[in-house]
N, C-alpha and C positions, 0 to 999 in steps of 0.2 A: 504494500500500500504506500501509494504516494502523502506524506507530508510539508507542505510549501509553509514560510512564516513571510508574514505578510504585514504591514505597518498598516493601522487603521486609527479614526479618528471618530469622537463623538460628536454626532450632528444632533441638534437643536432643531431645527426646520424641518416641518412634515408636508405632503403633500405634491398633488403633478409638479406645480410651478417650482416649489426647494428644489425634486429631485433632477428634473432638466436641468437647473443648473450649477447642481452637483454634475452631473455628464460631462456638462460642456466644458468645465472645470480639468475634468479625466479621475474622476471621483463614482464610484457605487455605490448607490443608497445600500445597506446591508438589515436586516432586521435577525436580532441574536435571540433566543429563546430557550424554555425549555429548564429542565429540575426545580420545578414552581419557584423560578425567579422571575420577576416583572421584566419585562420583553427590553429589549436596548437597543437603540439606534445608533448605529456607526455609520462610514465611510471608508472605504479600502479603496486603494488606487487602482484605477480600472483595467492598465496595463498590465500589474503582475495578476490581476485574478486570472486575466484570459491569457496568461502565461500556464499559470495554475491548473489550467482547467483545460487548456490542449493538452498538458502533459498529462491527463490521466488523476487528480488530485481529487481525493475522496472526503481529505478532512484540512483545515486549518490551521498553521497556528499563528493567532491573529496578536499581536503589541497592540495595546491600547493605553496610553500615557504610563509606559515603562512595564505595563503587566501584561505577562503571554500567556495565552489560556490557548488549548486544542479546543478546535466547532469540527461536528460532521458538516458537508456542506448538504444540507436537505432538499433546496431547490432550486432553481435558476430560471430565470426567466430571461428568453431573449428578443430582440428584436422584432419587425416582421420579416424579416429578411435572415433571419432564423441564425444570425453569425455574433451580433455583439449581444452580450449580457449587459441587462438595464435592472436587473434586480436580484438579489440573493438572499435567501433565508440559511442561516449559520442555527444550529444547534448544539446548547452545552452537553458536553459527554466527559465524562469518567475515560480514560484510554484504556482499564478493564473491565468497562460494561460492556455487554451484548446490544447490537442495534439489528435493528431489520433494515436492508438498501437494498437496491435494483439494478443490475449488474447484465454486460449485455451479454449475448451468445452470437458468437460467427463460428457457422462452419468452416471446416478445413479437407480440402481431396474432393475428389469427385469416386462418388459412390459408382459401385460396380455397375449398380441398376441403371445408370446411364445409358451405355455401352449397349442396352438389351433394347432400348426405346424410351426408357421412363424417365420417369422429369421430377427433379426431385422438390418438394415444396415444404419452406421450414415455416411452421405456426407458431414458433414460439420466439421473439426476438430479445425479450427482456428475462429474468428470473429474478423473483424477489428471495435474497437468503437473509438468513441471522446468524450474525458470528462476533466476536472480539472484536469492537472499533480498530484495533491495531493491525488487524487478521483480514482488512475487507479487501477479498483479488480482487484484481483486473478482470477486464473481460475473457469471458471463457471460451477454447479454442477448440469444440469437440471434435476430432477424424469419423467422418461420415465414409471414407474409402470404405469399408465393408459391407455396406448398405447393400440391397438387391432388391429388384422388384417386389414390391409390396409389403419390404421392410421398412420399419421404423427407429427412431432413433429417442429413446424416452430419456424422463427425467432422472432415473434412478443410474444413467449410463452417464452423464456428465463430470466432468471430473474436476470432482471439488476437494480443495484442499483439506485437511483434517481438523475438525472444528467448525467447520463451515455446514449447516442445515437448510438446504432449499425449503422455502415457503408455500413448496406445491405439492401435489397426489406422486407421487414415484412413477407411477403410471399413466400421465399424463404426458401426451404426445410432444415433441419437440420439432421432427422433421422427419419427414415419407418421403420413400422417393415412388409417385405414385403411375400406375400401368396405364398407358393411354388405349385400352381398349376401346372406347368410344368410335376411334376411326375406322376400325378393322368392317364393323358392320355397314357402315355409308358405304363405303368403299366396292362393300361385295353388291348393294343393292344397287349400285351404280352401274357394275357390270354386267347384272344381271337385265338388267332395265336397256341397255346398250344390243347384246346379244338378240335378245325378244324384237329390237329394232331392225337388225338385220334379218332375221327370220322372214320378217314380215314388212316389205316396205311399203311404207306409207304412199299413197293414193294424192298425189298433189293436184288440184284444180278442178274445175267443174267435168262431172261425167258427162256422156251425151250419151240421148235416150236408147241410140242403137246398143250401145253399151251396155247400157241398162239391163236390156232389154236379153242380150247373149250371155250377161251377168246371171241370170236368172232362171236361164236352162238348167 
């Protein structure tokens, strides 16, 4: 687990209008919380947060007129352009209490069941676990190369460090790699529908009555 220390300042001014220009300053409105202490308004510099927070940094540790305390970082809020962070909620923690966070999952390899036709589709992108604030991994890298038509890749198979308790069913799906049978059928009615046309070719334009008429002998 990544921890960054960070210099932050108590802000006095609430509100849209304070915290735009806190921004424009290069200032993060931050709100601290949490072990029933009444809530704290600071300001961290907005460069090293999103220095923080590329690198992977799960928790704090914030200077505030000379006292460092560790925050889990709880939330972030960012722009509409989904890149700069314009808000942050910090949560106080003990560094041997248990927290519950949300940790991502990327696959790694291309499953066998490629190779066959099948396409593999992950349902699960995020996991929530509970572990030692000190203890919280990185994103999880599972090998899906083993995978094969109409296998799955569950919760119980991920590979968590020791101490670390996913917040979901064990058996709760991760990633399929699923069998595109759906095509095989269109495909065969198609040719079948094709052949019947040739059997039989179609009659294009108006008949005439003689025709008809020798039609019907």
């Amino acid at each position: 687990m990544k921890t960054v220390q960070i210099k932050g300042e108590p802000r006095q001014a609430r509100g849209t209008r304070a915290a735009r220009a806190l921004r424009k300053a290069g200032r993060l409105p931050v709100v601290i919380y949490g072990h029933g202490e009444a809530p704290e308004a600071v300001a961290l510099v907005q460069h090293d947060v999103e220095v923080a927070l590329k690198h992977g940094a799960r928790t704090l540790q914030v200077d505030v007129n000379g006292t460092v305390k560790p925050y889990l970082i709880k939330e972030v809020q960012y722009d509409h352009f989904a890149t700069t962070p314009i808000h942050m909620d910090l949560a106080r923690v003990d560094l041997n209490e248990r927290v519950r966070v949300r940790i991502g999952i990327e696959l790694r390899g291309v499953p066998k069941g490629i190779h066959d036709g099948g396409v593999l589709d992950q349902s699960m992108g995020q996991i929530e676990i509970e572990c030692v604030v000190t203890e919280i991994p990185d994103t999880l890298h599972p090998v899906v190369t083993h995978l094969g038509l109409g296998e799955s890749l569950y919760v119980k198979d991920l590979p968590l460090p020791p101490g670390v308790t996913p917040i979901a069913d064990p058996n709760d799906r991760v990633a399929t790699v699923r069998v595109l049978a759906a095509e095989v059928p269109t495909a065969v009615a198609v040719t079948e529908e094709v052949e019947g046309a040739a059997a039989e070719p179609e009659r294009i334009g108006r008949i005439r009555k003689d025709e008809e008429a020798e039609e019907e002998k």
